[in-house]
N, C-alpha and C positions, 0 to 999 in steps of 0.2 A: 727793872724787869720784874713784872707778877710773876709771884709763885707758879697759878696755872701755867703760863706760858715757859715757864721753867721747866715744868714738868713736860706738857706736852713737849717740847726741845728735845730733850733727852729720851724721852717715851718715843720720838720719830727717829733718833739717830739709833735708838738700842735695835728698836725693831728692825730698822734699816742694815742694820750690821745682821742681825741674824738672817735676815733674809739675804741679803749676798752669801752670808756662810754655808748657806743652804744653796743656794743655785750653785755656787762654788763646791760643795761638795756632792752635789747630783747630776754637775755639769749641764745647767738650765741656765742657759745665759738669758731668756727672758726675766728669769727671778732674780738674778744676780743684777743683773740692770738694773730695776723694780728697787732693790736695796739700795742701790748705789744712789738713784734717781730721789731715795726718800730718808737717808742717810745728808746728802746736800743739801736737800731740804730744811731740813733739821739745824742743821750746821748755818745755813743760812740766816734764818730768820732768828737764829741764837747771835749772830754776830751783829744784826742789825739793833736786836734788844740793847746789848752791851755798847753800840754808838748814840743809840738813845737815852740812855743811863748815863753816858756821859757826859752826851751835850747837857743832861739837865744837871751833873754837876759842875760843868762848866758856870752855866748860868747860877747856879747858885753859889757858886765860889763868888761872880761876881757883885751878887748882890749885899757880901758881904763886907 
């Protein structure tokens, strides 16, 4: 996984969290959604980087 995309990850789940905590505490279930929706997001495409990081240590385990 690039750093960018590290970053961004994190930069979408943080934001994503503060915005639920904010719909969560102004009781705006459109923003709390919006967080939650970008929060997953985040979380997502971070778990995909970490299955791709691995297949490529897979393969490079076996190349050795």
């Amino acid at each position: 996984m690039g750093l960018d995309d590290k970053i961004r990850n994190a930069a979408d789940k943080a934001v994503g969290s503060a915005k639920e905590a904010v719909g969560d505490a102004t009781d705006n279930r459109d923003l709390r959604a919006e967080g939650r929706v970008q929060k997953t997001a985040g979380s997502t495409r971070q778990a995909g980087e970490h299955l791709k990081d691995a297949a490529r240590d897979v393969g490079d385990g076996l190349k050795s």
